[in-house]
C-alpha positions in Angstrom: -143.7 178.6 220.1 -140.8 178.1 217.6 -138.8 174.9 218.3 -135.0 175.3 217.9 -135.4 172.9 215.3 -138.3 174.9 213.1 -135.6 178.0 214.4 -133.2 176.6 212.4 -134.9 175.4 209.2 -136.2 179.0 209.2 -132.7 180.4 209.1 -132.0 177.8 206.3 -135.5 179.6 204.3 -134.1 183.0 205.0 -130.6 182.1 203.6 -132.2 181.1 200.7 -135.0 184.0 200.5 -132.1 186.3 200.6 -130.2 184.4 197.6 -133.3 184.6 195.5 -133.5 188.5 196.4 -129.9 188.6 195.5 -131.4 187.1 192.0 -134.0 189.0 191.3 -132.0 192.3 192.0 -129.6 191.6 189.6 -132.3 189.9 186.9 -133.7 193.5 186.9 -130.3 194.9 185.0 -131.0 195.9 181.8 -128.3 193.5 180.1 -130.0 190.6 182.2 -133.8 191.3 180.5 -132.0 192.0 177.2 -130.9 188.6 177.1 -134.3 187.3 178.9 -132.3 185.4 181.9 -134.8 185.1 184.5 -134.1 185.2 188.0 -134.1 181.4 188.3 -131.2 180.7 186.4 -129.5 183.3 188.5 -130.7 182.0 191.6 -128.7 178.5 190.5 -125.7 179.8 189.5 -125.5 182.0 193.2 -126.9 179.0 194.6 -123.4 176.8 192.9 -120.9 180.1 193.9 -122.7 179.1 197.9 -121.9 175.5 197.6 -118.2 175.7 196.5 -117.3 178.8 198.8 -119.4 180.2 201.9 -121.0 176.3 202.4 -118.3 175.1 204.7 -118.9 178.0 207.3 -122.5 177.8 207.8 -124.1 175.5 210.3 -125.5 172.3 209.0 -128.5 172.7 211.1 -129.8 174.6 208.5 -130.0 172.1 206.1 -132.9 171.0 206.3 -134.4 174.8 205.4 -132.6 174.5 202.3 -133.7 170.7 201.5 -137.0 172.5 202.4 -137.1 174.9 199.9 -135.6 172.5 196.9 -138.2 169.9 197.4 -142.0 171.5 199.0 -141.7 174.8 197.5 -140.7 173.7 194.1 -143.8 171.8 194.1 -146.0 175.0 195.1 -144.0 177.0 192.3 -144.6 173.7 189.9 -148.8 174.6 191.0 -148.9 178.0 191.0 -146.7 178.2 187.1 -150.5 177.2 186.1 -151.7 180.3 186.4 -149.5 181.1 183.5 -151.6 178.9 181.0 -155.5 178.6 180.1 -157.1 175.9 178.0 -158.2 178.7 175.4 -154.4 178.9 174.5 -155.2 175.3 172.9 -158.0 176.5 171.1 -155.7 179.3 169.7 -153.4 177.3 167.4 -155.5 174.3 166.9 -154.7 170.9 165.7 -151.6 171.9 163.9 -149.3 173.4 166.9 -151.1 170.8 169.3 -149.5 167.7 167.1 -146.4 169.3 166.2 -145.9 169.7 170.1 -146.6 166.4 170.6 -144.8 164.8 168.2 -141.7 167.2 169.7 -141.8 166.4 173.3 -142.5 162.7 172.5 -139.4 162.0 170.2 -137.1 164.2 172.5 -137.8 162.6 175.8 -138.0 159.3 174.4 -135.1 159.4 172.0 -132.8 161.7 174.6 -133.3 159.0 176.9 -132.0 156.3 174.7 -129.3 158.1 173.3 -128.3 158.7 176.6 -128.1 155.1 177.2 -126.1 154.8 174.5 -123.5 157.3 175.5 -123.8 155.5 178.9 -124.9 158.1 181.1 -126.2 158.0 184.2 -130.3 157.2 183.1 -131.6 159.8 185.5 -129.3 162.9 184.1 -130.5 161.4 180.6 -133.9 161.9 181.8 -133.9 165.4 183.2 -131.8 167.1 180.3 -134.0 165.2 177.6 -137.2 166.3 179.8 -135.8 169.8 179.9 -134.9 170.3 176.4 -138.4 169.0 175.0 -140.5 170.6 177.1 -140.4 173.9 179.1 -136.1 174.0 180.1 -135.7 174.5 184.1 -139.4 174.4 185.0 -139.2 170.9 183.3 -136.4 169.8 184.9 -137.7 171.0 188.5 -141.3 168.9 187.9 -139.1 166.1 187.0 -136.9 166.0 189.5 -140.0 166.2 191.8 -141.2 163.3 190.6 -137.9 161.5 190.4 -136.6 162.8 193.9 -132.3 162.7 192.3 -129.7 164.2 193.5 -129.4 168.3 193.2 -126.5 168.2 190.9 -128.1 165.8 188.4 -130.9 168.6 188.0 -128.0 171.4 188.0 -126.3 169.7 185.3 -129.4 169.3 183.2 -130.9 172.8 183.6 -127.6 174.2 182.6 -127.8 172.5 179.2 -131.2 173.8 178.4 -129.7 177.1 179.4 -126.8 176.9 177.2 -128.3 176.0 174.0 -132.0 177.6 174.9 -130.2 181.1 174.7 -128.1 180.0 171.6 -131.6 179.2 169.5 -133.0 182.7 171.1 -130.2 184.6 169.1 -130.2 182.0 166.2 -133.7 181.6 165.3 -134.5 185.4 164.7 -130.9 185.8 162.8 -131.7 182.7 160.8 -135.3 183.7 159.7 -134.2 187.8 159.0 -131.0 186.2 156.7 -133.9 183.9 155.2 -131.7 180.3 156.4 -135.2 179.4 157.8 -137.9 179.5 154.9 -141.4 179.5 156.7 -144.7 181.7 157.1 -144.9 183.8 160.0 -147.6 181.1 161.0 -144.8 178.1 160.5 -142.3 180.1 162.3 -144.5 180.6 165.5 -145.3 177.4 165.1 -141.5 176.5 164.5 -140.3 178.5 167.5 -142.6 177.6 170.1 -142.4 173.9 169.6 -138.8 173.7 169.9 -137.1 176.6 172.0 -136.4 175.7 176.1 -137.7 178.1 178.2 -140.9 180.4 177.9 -138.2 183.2 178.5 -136.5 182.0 175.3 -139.8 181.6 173.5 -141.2 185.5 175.0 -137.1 186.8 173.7 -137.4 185.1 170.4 -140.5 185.9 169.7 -140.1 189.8 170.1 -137.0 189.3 167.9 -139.4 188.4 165.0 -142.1 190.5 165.3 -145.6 190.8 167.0 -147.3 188.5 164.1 -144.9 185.6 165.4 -144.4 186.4 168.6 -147.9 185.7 169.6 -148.2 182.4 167.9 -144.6 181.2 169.6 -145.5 182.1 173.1 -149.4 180.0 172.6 -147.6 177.1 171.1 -144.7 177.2 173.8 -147.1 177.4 176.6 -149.0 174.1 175.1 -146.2 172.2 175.6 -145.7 173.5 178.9 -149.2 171.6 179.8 -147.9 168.4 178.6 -145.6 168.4 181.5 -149.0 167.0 183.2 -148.9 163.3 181.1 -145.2 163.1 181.1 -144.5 163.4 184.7 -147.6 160.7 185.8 -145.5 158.6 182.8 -142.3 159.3 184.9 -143.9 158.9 187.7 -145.0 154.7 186.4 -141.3 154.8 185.0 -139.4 155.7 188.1 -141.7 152.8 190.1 -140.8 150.6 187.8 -137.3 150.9 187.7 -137.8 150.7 191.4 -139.1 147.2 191.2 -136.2 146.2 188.8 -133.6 147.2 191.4 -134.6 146.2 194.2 -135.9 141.8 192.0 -133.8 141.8 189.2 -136.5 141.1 187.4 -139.3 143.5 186.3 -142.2 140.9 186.5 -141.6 140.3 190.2 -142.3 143.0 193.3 -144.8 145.3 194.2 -143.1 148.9 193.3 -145.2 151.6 194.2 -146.2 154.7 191.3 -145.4 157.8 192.7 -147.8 159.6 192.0 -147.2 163.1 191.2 -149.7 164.6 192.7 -148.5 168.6 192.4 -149.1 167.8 188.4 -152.8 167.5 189.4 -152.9 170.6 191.6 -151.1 173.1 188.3 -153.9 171.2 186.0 -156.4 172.4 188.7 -154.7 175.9 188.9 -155.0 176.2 185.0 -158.7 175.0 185.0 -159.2 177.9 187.4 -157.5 180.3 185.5 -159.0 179.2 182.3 -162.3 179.8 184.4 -161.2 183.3 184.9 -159.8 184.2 182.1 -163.5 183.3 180.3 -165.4 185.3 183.3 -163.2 188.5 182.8 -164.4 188.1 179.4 -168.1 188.4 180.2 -167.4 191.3 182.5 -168.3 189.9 185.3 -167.0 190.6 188.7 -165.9 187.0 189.2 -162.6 186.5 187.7 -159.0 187.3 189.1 -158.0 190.9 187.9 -154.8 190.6 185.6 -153.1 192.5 188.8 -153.9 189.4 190.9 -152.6 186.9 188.2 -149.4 189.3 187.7 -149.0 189.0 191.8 -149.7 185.4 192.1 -146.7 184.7 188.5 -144.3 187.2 190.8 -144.4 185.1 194.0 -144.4 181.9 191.9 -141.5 183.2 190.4 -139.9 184.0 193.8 -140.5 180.7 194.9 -138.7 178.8 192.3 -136.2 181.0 192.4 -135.9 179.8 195.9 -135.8 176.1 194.3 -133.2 177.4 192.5 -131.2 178.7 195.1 -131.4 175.2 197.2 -130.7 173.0 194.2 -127.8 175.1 193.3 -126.3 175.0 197.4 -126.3 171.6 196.9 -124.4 171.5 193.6 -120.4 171.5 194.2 -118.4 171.4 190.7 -116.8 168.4 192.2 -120.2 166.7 190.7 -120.5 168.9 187.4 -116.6 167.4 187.0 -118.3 163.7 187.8 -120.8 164.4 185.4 -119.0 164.9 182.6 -119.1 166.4 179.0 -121.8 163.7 178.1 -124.9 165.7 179.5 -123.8 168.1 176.7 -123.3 166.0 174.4 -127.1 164.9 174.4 -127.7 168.4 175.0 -126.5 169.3 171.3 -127.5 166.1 169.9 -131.4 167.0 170.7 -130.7 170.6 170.0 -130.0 169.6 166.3 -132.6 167.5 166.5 -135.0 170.5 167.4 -134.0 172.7 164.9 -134.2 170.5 161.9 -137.5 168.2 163.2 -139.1 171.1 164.3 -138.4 172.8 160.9 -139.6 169.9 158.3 -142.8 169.3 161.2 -143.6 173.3 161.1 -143.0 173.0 157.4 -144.9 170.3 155.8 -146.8 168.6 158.6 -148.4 171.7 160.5 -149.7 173.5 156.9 -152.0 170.2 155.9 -152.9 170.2 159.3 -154.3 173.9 159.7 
C-alpha cells in the first residue's frame, strides 16, 4: 500500500521524469545534436528555469522525490555509465594515451584545486569544476558531488563551466587543426583531443569534425579517462574525511573522521568488467554476451536517469546562488582550459610519440 509519504516523493519522481522528457524531446532537434548538447545539460538548465519560477507553487512535500532523484539515482546513472567503457579500450591506445591522460587529470584536479585556493574560492566549487574539467565534464562533476554530498548549486555552477568552455574547444579544436594552428599527426591529435576535451559529447562532436582516422582514437582516449574517475573519487572520498576531521579538531592529527567510501565507483568498475566480458564473448560468437541492442537500451535509460539528476540538481539551483558564487568558478574554468589546450598539446606532441 502506498503511504502518503512514498505518495508524495513519487509525485516529486514524476515532476522530475517529466522534466527530463521535456529534455530529451527538445535534445532530439536537429540544432541540439548539431551542437552535441545532450539531454543532461538540458535537463539542468529546465531544472534552474523550475527553481527561480514554478518552485514557489508546488508543495514541499515533494521534496524529498526530487532530493531522491539528485542523490540515489545519480549514483545508479554513475553505475550503469560503465557500460559505456571496456578494458580493451585501454589496450587500444596503449601506454602513450594512458600517461598522457594521467598526467592530464592529475595536474588539473590537483593544480585547479590550488589555484582555486588562491583565488579564494569556496574549496568544494574548486573541487567539482577542476574535477569536471580534467576528467569527463557533468558525469564528473555528478560522481563528485556523490562522494562529496555539497550543495546543488555548487555542482550547477561547476557543470556549467565545463559546458561553456567544453563546447568552445569542440568548435576550436577542429578549426585550429583544418587552419593548421595545431601541428600534430592524426594519431597526436586523437590523442590531443581526447585527453583534454570535457564531455564524451564534446569528444564524439570533435571527433567527427576531424575525420574518422581521429575520431576513433579521441573517443578511446576520452573514455580512458572517464575510468580514472574510479581512483580519484576513493582519493576524494580519503580527502573529504579528512577535511572532516580538521573541522570538526582543528587539528588534522586528532579525531577519528570516517572515509566515505564511494562505493557506486566500485559498482561502474564492476559494470565495465562485465561489459568488457561481453564485449570479448560477442567476439567469439557466442550466445553469451549482451546484444549491442541491450547495451544501446541499458546507455538510453542511464541517460534518462541522469538526466533526471540533472533535473533535481538544477530545482535546487536559484541564481540567487550562481550570483553568490561569483565570476571566480570561471575564472578557474579558463585558467585550466588554457592549461588543457597548451599541456595537452606539448604532452600529445613530444611525450606521447617516444611513448608509442
Amino acid at each position: 500500500m502506498l503511504t502518503p509519504q512514498r505518495g508524495n516523493m513519487l509525485h516529486g519522481v514524476l515532476l522530475i521524469a517529466l522534466f527530463s522528457c521535456a529534455a530529451f524531446y527538445i535534445g532530439s532537434a536537429g540544432i541540439f545534436t548539431a551542437l552535441s548538447i545532450s539531454p543532461m545539460i538540458i535537463g539542468i538548465v529546465l531544472g534552474m528555469i523550475y527553481a527561480n519560477s514554478l518552485r514557489m507553487h508546488l508543495p514541499e512535500t515533494w521534496v524529498p522525490g526530487i532530493i531522491f532523484c539528485s542523490k540515489r539515482l545519480l549514483r545508479i546513472g554513475i553505475i550503469l555509465y560503465g557500460f559505456r567503457l571496456t578494458f580493451q579500450d585501454i589496450a587500444a591506445v596503449g601506454v602513450a594515451g594512458i600517461t598522457v591522460d594521467a598526467i592530464i587529470v592529475a595536474v588539473t584536479i590537483i593544480g585547479g584545486y590550488n589555484i582555486g585556493r588562491l583565488l579564494k574560492m569556496d574549496k568544494e566549487t574548486a573541487m567539482l569544476t577542476s574535477v569536471g574539467s580534467g576528467i569527463c565534464g557533468a558525469a564528473a562533476v555528478l560522481g563528485a558531488e556523490a562522494t562529496m554530498r555539497t550543495k546543488p548549486y555548487k555542482t550547477a555552477v561547476a557543470v556549467a563551466t565545463v559546458v561553456i568552455f567544453g563546447t568552445i574547444a569542440m568548435f576550436l579544436y577542429p578549426i585550429a587543426y583544418r587552419t593548421g594552428l595545431i601541428s600534430l599527426s592524426p594519431e597526436q591529435m586523437g590523442i590531443f583531443s581526447g585527453s583534454t576535451l570535457h564531455e564524451v559529447a564534446h569528444a564524439v562532436g570533435a571527433g567527427n569534425a576531424l575525420g574518422d582516422n581521429i575520431a576513433t582514437t579521441t573517443v578511446i582516449v576520452k573514455m580512458i579517462r572517464v575510468m580514472m574517475l574510479v581512483p580519484v573519487l576513493l582519493v576524494l572520498g580519503v580527502w573529504v574525511a579528512r577535511r572532516s576531521r580538521v573541522s570538526a579538531s582543528g587539528d588534522a592529527a586528532q579525531g577519528g573522521g570516517k572515509v566515505a567510501v564511494p562505493w557506486f565507483a566500485f559498482g561502474f568498475l564492476l559494470v565495465i568488467g562485465i561489459n568488457s566480458l561481453s564485449v570479448y564473448l560477442n567476439t567469439l560468437s557466442t550466445p553469451m554476451g549482451i546484444p549491442d541492442t541491450g547495451i544501446k537500451l541499458i546507455e538510453y535509460i542511464d541517460t534518462f536517469l541522469l538526466t533526471m539528476a540533472m533535473v533535481a540538481l538544477g530545482a535546487e539551483t536559484s541564481f540567487d546562488k550562481f550570483k553568490k558564487a561569483g565570476a571566480k568558478p570561471f575564472i578557474l574554468a579558463f585558467i585550466l582550459f588554457a592549461w588543457l589546450i597548451t599541456g595537452g598539446y606539448l604532452l600529445s606532441k613530444y611525450l606521447a610519440p617516444a611513448l608509442m
